[in-house]
C-alpha positions as CSV (number, residue, x, y, z in Angstrom):
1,X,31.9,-1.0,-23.5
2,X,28.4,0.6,-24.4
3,X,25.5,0.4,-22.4
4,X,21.9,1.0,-23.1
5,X,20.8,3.9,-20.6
6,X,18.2,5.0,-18.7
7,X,18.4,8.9,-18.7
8,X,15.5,9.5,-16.7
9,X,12.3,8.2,-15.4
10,X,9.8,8.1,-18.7
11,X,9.0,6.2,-22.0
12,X,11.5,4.6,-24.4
13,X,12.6,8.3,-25.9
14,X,14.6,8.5,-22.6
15,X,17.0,5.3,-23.5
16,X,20.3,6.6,-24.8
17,X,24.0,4.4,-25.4
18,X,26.8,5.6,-22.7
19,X,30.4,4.1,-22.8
20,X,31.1,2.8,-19.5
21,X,34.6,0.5,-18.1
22,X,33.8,-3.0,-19.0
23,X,33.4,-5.1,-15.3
24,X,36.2,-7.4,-14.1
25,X,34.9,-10.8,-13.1
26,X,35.2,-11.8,-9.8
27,X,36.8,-15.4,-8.2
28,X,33.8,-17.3,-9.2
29,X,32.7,-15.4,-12.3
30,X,32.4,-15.1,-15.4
31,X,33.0,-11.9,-17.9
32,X,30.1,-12.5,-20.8
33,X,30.3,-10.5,-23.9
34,X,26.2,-10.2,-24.6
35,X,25.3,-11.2,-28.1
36,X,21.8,-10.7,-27.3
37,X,19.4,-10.1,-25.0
38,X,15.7,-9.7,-24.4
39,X,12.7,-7.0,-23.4
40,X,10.5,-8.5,-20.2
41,X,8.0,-6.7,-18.4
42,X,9.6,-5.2,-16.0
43,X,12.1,-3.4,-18.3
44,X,9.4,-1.6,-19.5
45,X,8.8,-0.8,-15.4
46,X,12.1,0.3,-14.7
47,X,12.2,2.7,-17.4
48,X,8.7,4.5,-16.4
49,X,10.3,4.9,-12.7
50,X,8.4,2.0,-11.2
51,X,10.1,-1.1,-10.2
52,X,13.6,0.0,-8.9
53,X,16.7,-2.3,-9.2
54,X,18.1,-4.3,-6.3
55,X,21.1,-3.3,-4.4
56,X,24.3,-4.2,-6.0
57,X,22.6,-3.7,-9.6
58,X,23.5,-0.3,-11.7
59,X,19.8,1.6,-11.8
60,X,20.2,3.0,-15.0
61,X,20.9,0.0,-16.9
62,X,18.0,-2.3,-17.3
63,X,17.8,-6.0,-18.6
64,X,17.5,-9.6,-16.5
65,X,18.7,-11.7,-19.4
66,X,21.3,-12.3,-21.6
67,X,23.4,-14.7,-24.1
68,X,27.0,-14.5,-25.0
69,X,30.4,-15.9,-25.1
70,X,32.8,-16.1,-21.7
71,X,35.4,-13.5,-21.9
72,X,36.8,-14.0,-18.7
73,X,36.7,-16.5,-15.8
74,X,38.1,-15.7,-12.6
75,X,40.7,-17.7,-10.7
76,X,38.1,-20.4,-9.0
77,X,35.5,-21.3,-12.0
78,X,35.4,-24.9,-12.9
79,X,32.2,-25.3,-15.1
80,X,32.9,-22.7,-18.1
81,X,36.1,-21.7,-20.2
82,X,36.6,-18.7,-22.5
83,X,35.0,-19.3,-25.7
84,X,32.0,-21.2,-24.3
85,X,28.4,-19.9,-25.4
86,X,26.3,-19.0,-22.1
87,X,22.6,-17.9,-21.1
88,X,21.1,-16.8,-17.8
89,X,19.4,-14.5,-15.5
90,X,21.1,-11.6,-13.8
91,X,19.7,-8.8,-11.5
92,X,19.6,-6.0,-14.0
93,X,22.6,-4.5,-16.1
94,X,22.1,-6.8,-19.4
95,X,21.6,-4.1,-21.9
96,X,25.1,-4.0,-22.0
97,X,28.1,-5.5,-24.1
98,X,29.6,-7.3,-21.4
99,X,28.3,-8.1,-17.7
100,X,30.1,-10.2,-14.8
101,X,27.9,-13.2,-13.4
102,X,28.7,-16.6,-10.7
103,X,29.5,-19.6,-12.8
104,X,26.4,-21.5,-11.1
105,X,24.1,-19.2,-12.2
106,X,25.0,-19.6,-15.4
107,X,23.4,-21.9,-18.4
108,X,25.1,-23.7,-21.1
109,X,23.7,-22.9,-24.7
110,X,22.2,-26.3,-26.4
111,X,24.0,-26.4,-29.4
112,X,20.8,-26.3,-30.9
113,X,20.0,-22.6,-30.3
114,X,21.5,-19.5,-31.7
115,X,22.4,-16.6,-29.5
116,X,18.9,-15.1,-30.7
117,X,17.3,-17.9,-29.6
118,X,18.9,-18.6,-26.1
119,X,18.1,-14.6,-25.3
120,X,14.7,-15.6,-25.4
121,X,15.2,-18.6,-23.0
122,X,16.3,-17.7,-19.2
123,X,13.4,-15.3,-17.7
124,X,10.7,-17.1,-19.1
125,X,11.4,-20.9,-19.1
126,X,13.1,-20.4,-15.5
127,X,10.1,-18.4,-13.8
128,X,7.8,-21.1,-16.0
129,X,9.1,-24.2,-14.7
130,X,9.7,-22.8,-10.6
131,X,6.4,-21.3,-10.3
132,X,4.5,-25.1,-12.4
133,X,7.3,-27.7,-11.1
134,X,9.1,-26.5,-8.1
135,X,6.4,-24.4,-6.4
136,X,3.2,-25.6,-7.8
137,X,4.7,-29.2,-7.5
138,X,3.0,-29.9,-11.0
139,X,2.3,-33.8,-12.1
140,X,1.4,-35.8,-14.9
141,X,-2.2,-35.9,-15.6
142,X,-3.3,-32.5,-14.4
143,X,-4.8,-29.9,-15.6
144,X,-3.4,-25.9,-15.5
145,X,-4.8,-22.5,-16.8
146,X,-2.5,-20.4,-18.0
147,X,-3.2,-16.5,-18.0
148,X,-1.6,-14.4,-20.5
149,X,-0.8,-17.9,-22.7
150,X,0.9,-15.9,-25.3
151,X,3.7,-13.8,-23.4
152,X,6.8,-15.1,-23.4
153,X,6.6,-16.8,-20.1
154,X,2.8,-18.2,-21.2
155,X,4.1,-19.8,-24.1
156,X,7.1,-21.1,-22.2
157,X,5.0,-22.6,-19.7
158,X,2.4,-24.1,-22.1
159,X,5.4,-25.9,-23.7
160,X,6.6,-27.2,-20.3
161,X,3.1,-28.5,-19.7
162,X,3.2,-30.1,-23.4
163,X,6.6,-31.7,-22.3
164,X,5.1,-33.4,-18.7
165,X,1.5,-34.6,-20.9
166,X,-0.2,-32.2,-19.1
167,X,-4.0,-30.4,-20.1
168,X,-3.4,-27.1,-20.6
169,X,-6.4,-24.2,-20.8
170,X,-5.1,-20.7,-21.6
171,X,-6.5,-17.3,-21.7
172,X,-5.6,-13.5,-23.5
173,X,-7.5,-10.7,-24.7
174,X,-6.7,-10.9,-28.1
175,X,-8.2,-13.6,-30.5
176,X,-5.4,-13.5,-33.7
177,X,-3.0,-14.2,-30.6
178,X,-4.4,-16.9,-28.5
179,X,-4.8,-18.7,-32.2
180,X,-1.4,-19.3,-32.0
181,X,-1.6,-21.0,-29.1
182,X,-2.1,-24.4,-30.3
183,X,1.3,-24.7,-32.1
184,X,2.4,-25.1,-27.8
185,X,0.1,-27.8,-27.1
186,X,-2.6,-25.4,-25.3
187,X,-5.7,-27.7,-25.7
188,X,-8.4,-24.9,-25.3
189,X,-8.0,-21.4,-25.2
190,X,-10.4,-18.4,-23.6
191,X,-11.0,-15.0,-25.3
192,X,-11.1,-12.9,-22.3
193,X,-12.8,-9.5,-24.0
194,X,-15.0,-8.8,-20.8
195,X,-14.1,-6.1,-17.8
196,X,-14.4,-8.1,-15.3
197,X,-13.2,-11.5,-17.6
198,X,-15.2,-14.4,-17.4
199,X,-13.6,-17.8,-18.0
200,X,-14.4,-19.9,-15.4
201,X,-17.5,-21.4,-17.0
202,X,-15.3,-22.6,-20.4
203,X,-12.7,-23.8,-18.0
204,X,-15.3,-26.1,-15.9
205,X,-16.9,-27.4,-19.0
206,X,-13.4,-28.4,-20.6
207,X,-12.4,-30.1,-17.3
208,X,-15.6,-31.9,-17.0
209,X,-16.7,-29.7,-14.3
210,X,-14.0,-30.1,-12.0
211,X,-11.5,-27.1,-12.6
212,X,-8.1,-27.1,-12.9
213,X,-5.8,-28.4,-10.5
214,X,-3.1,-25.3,-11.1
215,X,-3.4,-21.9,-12.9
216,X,-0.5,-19.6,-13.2
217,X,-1.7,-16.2,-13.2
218,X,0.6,-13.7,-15.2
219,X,-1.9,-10.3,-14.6
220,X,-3.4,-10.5,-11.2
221,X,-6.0,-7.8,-10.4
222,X,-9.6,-8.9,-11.3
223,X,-8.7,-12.1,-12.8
224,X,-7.8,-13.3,-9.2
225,X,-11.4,-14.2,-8.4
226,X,-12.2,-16.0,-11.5
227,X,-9.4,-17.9,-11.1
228,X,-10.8,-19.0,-7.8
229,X,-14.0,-20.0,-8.9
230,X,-11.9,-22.0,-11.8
231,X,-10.1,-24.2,-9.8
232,X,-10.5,-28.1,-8.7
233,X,-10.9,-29.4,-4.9
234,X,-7.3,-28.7,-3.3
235,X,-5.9,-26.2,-6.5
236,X,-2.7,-24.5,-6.7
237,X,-3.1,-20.9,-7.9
238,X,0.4,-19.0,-8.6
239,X,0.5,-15.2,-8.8
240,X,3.9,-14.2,-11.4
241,X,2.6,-10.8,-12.2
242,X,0.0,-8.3,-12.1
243,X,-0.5,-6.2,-15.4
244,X,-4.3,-5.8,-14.4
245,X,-3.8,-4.7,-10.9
246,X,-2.4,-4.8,-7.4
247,X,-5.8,-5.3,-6.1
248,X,-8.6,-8.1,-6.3
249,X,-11.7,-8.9,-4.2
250,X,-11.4,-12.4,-3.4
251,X,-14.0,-15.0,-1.5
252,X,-12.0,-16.3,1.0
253,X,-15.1,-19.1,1.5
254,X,-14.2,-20.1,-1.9
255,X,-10.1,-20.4,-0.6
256,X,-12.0,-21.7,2.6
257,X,-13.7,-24.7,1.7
258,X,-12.0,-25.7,-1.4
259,X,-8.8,-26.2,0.5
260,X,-7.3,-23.7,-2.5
261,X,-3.5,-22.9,-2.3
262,X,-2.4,-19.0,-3.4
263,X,1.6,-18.5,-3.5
264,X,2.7,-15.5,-4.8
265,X,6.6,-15.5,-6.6
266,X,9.4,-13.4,-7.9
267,X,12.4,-14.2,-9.2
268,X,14.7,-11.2,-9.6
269,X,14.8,-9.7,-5.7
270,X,15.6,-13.7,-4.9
271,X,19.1,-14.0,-2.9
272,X,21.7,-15.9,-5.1
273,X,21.8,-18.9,-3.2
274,X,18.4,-19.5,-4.3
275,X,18.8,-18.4,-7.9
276,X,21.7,-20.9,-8.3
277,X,19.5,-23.8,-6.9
278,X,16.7,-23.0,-9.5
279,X,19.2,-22.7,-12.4
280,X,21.1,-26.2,-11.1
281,X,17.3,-27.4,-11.7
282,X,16.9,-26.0,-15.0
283,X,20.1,-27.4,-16.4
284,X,19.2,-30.7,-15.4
285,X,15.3,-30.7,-16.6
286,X,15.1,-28.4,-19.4
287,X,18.2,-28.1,-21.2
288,X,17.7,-31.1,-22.6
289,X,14.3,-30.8,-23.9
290,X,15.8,-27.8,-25.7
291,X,18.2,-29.9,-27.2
292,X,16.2,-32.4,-28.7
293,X,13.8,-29.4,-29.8
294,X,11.0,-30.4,-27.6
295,X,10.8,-26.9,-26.4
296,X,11.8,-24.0,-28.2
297,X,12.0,-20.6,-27.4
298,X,8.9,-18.3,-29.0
299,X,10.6,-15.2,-30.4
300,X,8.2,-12.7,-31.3
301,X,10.6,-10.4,-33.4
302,X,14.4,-9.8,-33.3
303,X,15.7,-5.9,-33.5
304,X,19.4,-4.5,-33.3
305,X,20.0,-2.9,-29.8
306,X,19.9,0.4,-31.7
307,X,16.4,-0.1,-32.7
308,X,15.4,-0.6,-28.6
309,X,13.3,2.5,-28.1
310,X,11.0,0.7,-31.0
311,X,11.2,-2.5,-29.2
312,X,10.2,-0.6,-26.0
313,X,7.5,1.1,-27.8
314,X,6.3,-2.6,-29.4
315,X,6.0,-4.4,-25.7
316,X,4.0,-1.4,-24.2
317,X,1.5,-2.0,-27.2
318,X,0.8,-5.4,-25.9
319,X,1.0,-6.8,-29.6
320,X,3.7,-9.3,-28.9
321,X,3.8,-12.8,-29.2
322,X,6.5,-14.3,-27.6
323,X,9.5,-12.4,-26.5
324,X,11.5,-9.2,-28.1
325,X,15.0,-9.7,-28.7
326,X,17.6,-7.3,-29.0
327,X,21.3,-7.6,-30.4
328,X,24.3,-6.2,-30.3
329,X,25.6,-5.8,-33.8
């Protein structure tokens, strides 16, 4: 099988196909052929040298997501067959033509997505809905701010919140982008063109001065205090990524006496056990939104995997809307 590789540390001229043995499932696994896959952040990390792969995952192959076909199952699966049409998240290796994964973690494709589509689906909509509904413990009613609303997990979470009749305020730094956002139910949207950014006051004012009772913050760094001063008596603040920075001056008399929650998540260095409970959770709550089209997957552009170093070079431009997908042909 062929494998997108990583050749050495550097930019996306440094990717290069290698034909490697295809994997042999194990007794709760399934062999996938990939049909597609898609770019995510931390791709883009890996292949500058800066956010290794976890033990047990090939280092020079990068990728967390992936839809196919089952191949393969080994000798103790019970939920999937060959033939059947599966998404999900794996630890890295997906920019390859076939990959080995455990049955339970493991989505079935609604028949109402193409493999294309379902690509886009698993890093985004999974780390969307645990960091809003399992984590941040999101209800009806509230109110969230959304950082980075039109990324691929900012537009999956915006549609989650649409889902739950939930207020949603979101935030980017570039205006032709955040005009999308309406299309997923994002009431009210922030141009944040300012260093540091300032969005606290428009949040406030479309809250009717109370803030936001949960803000999921997808760049970290200097954001991390406005998002403070944003927030309602008792808010829930989760920290996904940090594309602005490791490092934020805070007011902890702001945490102090507004009782303010700050949980920071990852998914991919998660043991399995827990990856298989979140993905249980997923099939049960989101799959069928996705098959009665209440939430879709926002797909910024698909390319053929031999076109990836262009992809590469299309995510590091921050012009994206939406994910990148990549296919096998």
């Amino acid at each position: 099988m062929q494998v997108l590789r990583i050749t050495r540390p550097g930019g996306p001229e440094v990717l290069d196909f290698n034909e490697r043995p295809a994997p042999t499932p194990g007794a709760s696994e399934l062999l996938v052929r990939v049909h597609a896959t898609a770019l995510n952040r931390a791709d883009l990390l890996q292949l500058q040298g800066h956010y290794p792969s976890p033990p047990g995952v090939p280092a020079d192959v990068a990728g967390l997501e992936y839809a196919g076909e089952v191949l393969a199952v080994g000798p103790l699966v019970r939920r999937f067959k060959v033939g059947d049409r599966v998404m999900g998240l794996v630890g890295g290796g997906a920019f390859s033509e076939q990959l080995v994964t455990h049955e339970r973690e493991a989505l079935r494709i609604p028949e109402a997505l193409d493999f294309a589509q379902a690509a886009a689906l698993p890093e985004a909509y999974l780390t969307a809905f645990d960091a809003l509904v399992l984590q941040g413990g999101l209800r009806m009613g509230e109110s969230v701010l959304i950082h980075a609303v039109a990324s691929g997990v900012g537009s999956a979470a915006a549609q989650i919140c649409r889902a739950m009749g939930v207020q949603v305020i979101g935030t980017g730094r570039n205006a032709s982008k955040l005009a999308r956002a309406s299309e997923w139910g994002v009431e009210k949207t922030v141009l944040c063109d300012t260093q540091p950014p300032r969005f606290a006051e428009a949040v406030k004012q479309a809250t009717g001065g109370r803030g936001v009772d949960l803000a999921l913050d997808l760049v970290g760094g200097d954001y991390l205090p406005e998002t403070l001063s944003a927030m309602a008596l008792q808010g829930r603040v989760l920290l996904v990524g940090l594309v602005a920075g490791r490092q934020a001056q805070a007011d902890l008399g702001t945490i102090l006496t507004r009782r303010l929650k700050v949980t920071g998540t990852v998914l991919r260095s998660r043991p399995p056990e827990e990856k298989m409970a979140l993905t249980q959770a997923v099939e049960r709550s989101l799959l069928p939104l996705f098959q009665s089209k209440a939430l879709t997957p926002v797909v910024d552009a698909v390319s053929s995997m031999k076109d990836a170093r262009a992809a590469f070079s299309r995510m590091a431009s921050n012009d994206t809307v939406g994910k990148l997908v990549l296919r096998w042909d």
